[in-house]
LOLO-250181 format. One record per residue (C-alpha): chain; x, y, z; residue number from 0. Coordinates in steps of 0.1 Angstrom, whole numbers. Example, Ala and Ser with C-alpha at 12.3 -4.5 7.8 and 13.67 -1.06 7.14 Angstrom:
// residues 2
<pt balum="A" u="123" v="-45" w="78" vexlum="0"/>
<pt balum="A" u="137" v="-11" w="71" vexlum="1"/>
This chain:
// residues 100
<pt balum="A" u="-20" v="-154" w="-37" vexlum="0"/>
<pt balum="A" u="-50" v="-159" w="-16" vexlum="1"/>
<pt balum="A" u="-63" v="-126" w="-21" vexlum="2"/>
<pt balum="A" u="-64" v="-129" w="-57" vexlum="3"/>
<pt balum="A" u="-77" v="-160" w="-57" vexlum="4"/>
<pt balum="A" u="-103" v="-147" w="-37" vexlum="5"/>
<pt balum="A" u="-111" v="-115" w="-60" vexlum="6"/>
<pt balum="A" u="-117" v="-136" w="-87" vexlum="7"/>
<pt balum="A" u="-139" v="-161" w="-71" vexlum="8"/>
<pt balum="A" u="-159" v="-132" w="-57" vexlum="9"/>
<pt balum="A" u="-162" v="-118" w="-93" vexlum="10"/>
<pt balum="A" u="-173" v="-151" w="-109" vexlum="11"/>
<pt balum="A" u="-201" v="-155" w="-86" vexlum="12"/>
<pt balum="A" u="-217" v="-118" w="-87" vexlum="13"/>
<pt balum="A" u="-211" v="-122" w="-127" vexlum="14"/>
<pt balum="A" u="-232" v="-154" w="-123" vexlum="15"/>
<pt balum="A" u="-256" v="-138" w="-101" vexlum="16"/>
<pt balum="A" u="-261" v="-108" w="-120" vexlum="17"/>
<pt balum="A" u="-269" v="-126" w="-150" vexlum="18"/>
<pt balum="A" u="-296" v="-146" w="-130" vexlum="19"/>
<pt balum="A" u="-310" v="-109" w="-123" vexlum="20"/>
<pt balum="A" u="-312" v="-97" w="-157" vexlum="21"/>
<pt balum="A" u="-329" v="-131" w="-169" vexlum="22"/>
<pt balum="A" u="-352" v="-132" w="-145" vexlum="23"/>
<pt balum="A" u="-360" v="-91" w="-152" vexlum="24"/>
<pt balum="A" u="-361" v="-99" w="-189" vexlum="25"/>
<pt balum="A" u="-389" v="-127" w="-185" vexlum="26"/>
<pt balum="A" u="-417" v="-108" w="-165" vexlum="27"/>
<pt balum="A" u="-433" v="-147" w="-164" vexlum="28"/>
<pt balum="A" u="-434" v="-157" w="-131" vexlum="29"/>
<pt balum="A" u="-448" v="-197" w="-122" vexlum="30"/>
<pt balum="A" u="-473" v="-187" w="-160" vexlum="31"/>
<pt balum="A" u="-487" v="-156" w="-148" vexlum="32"/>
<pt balum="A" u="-481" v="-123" w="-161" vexlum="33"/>
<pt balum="A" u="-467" v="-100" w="-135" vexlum="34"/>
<pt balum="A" u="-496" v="-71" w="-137" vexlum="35"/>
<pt balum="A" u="-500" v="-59" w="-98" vexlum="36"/>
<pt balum="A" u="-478" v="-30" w="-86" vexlum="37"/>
<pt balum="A" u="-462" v="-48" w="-62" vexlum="38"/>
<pt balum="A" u="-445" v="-70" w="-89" vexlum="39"/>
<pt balum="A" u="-436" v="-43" w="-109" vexlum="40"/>
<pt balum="A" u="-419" v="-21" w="-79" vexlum="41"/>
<pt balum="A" u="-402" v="-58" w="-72" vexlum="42"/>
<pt balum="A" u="-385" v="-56" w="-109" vexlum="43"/>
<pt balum="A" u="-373" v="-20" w="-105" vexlum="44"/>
<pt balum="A" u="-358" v="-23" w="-76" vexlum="45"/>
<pt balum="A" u="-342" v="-53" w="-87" vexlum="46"/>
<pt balum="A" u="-328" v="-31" w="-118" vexlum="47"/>
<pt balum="A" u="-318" v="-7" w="-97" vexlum="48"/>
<pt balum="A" u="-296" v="-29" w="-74" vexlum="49"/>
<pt balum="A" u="-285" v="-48" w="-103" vexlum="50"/>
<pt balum="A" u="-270" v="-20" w="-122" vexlum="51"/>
<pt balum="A" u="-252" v="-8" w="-89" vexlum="52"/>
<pt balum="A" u="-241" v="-42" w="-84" vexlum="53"/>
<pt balum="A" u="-223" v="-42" w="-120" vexlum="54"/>
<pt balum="A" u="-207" v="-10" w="-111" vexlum="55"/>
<pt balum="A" u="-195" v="-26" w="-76" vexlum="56"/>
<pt balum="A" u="-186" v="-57" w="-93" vexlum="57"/>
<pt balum="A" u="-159" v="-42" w="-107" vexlum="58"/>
<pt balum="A" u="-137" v="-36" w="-77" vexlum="59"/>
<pt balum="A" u="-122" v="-66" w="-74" vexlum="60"/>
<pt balum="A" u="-110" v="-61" w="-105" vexlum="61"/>
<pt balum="A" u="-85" v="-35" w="-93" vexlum="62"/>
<pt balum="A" u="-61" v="-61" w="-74" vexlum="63"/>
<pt balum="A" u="-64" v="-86" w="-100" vexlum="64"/>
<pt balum="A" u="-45" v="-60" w="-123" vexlum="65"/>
<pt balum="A" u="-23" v="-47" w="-100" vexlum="66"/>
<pt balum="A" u="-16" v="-82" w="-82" vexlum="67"/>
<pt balum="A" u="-16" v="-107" w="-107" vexlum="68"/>
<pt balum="A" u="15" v="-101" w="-129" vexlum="69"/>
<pt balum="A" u="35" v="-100" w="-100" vexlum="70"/>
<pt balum="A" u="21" v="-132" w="-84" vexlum="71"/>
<pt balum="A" u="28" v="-147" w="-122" vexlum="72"/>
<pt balum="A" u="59" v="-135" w="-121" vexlum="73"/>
<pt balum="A" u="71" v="-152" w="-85" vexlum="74"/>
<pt balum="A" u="54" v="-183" w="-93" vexlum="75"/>
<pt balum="A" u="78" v="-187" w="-126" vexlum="76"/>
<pt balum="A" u="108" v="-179" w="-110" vexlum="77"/>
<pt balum="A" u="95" v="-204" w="-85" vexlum="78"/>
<pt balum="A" u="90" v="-232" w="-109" vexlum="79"/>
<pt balum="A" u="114" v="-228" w="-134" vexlum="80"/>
<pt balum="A" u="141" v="-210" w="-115" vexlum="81"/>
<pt balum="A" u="145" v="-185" w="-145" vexlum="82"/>
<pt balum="A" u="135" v="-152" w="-147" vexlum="83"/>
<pt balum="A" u="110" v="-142" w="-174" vexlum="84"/>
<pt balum="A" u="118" v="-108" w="-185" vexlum="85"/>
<pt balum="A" u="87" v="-103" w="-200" vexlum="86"/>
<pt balum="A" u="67" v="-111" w="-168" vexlum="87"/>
<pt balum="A" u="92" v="-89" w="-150" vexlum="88"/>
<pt balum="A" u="85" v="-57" w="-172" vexlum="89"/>
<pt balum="A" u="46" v="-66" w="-171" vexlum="90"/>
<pt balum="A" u="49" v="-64" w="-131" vexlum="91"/>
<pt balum="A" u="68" v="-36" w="-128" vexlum="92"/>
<pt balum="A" u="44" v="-15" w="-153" vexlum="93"/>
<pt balum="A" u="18" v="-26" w="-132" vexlum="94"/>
<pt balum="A" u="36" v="-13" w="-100" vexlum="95"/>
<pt balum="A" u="43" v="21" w="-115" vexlum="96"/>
<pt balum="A" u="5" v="25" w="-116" vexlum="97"/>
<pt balum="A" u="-3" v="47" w="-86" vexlum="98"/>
<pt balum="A" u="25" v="69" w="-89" vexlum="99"/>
Protein backbone atom coordinates (compact mmCIF):
# COMPACT_ATOMS: atom_id res chain seq x y z
CA UNK A 1 0.00 0.00 0.00
CA UNK A 2 2.75 2.30 0.89
CA UNK A 3 4.50 1.91 -2.13
CA UNK A 4 1.75 2.88 -4.26
CA UNK A 5 0.85 5.53 -2.37
CA UNK A 6 4.25 6.69 -2.78
CA UNK A 7 4.47 6.25 -6.75
CA UNK A 8 1.75 8.29 -7.08
CA UNK A 9 2.71 11.06 -4.85
CA UNK A 10 6.09 11.05 -6.62
CA UNK A 11 4.18 11.33 -9.99
CA UNK A 12 2.01 14.25 -8.96
CA UNK A 13 4.78 16.30 -7.90
CA UNK A 14 7.20 15.86 -11.03
CA UNK A 15 3.75 16.37 -13.18
CA UNK A 16 3.49 19.66 -11.21
CA UNK A 17 7.02 20.50 -11.60
CA UNK A 18 7.35 19.78 -15.05
CA UNK A 19 4.58 21.93 -15.93
CA UNK A 20 6.39 24.80 -13.89
CA UNK A 21 9.33 24.02 -16.53
CA UNK A 22 7.48 24.24 -19.59
CA UNK A 23 5.79 27.64 -18.45
CA UNK A 24 8.51 29.18 -17.40
CA UNK A 25 10.43 27.93 -20.98
CA UNK A 26 7.34 29.17 -22.83
CA UNK A 27 7.57 32.86 -21.30
CA UNK A 28 11.33 33.85 -22.15
CA UNK A 29 10.22 37.11 -19.72
CA UNK A 30 12.14 36.99 -16.92
CA UNK A 31 11.52 39.98 -13.83
CA UNK A 32 10.37 42.33 -17.66
CA UNK A 33 13.39 41.77 -19.47
CA UNK A 34 13.74 39.91 -22.52
CA UNK A 35 16.22 37.04 -22.12
CA UNK A 36 18.80 38.10 -25.11
CA UNK A 37 22.44 37.07 -23.54
CA UNK A 38 23.72 33.55 -24.28
CA UNK A 39 23.93 32.56 -21.08
CA UNK A 40 20.04 32.75 -20.77
CA UNK A 41 19.50 31.03 -23.72
CA UNK A 42 21.95 27.97 -22.90
CA UNK A 43 19.92 28.24 -19.34
CA UNK A 44 16.45 27.42 -21.36
CA UNK A 45 17.97 24.58 -23.43
CA UNK A 46 19.25 22.82 -20.98
CA UNK A 47 16.27 23.17 -19.09
CA UNK A 48 14.38 21.55 -22.22
CA UNK A 49 16.63 19.07 -22.42
CA UNK A 50 16.24 17.87 -18.73
CA UNK A 51 12.66 18.46 -18.99
CA UNK A 52 11.86 16.17 -21.74
CA UNK A 53 14.12 13.37 -20.02
CA UNK A 54 12.26 14.03 -16.93
CA UNK A 55 8.76 13.25 -18.82
CA UNK A 56 10.24 10.15 -20.08
CA UNK A 57 11.59 9.21 -16.39
CA UNK A 58 8.31 10.37 -15.04
CA UNK A 59 6.76 7.63 -16.27
CA UNK A 60 8.24 4.86 -14.16
CA UNK A 61 6.32 4.98 -11.38
CA UNK A 62 3.72 4.38 -13.44
CA UNK A 63 4.76 0.69 -13.89
CA UNK A 64 3.72 -0.37 -10.17
CA UNK A 65 0.71 1.67 -10.13
CA UNK A 66 -0.61 -0.83 -12.98
CA UNK A 67 0.79 -3.77 -11.85
CA UNK A 68 -0.01 -3.01 -8.00
CA UNK A 69 -3.06 -1.22 -7.77
CA UNK A 70 -5.83 -3.75 -8.76
CA UNK A 71 -4.55 -6.04 -6.45
CA UNK A 72 -4.30 -3.56 -3.51
CA UNK A 73 -8.16 -2.64 -4.73
CA UNK A 74 -8.91 -5.96 -4.68
CA UNK A 75 -7.64 -6.80 -0.86
CA UNK A 76 -8.93 -3.71 0.46
CA UNK A 77 -12.73 -4.83 -0.76
CA UNK A 78 -12.54 -8.08 0.51
CA UNK A 79 -11.28 -6.25 3.54
CA UNK A 80 -14.23 -3.96 3.87
CA UNK A 81 -17.00 -5.65 2.69
CA UNK A 82 -16.00 -9.23 3.29
CA UNK A 83 -17.13 -10.16 -0.27
CA UNK A 84 -15.17 -10.95 -3.10
CA UNK A 85 -15.56 -8.83 -6.19
CA UNK A 86 -15.04 -10.93 -9.12
CA UNK A 87 -14.47 -8.25 -11.28
CA UNK A 88 -11.58 -6.84 -9.18
CA UNK A 89 -10.36 -10.41 -8.99
CA UNK A 90 -10.09 -10.91 -12.81
CA UNK A 91 -8.71 -7.23 -13.16
CA UNK A 92 -5.72 -8.44 -10.67
CA UNK A 93 -5.03 -11.38 -11.98
CA UNK A 94 -4.75 -9.92 -15.72
CA UNK A 95 -2.52 -7.61 -14.32
CA UNK A 96 -0.33 -10.45 -12.64
CA UNK A 97 -0.17 -12.40 -15.89
CA UNK A 98 1.77 -9.37 -17.28
CA UNK A 99 5.39 -10.43 -17.10
CA UNK A 100 4.90 -13.81 -18.15
Amino acid sequence: MLCVLYCAIILIAVVVKLREVSYQLVDTNIGGNTMTSQYGKNVLKRKAIVSSVVKRIAWYPVVPLISQGPNFLYETSIYATHEVSFVLGLLTAITATEGN
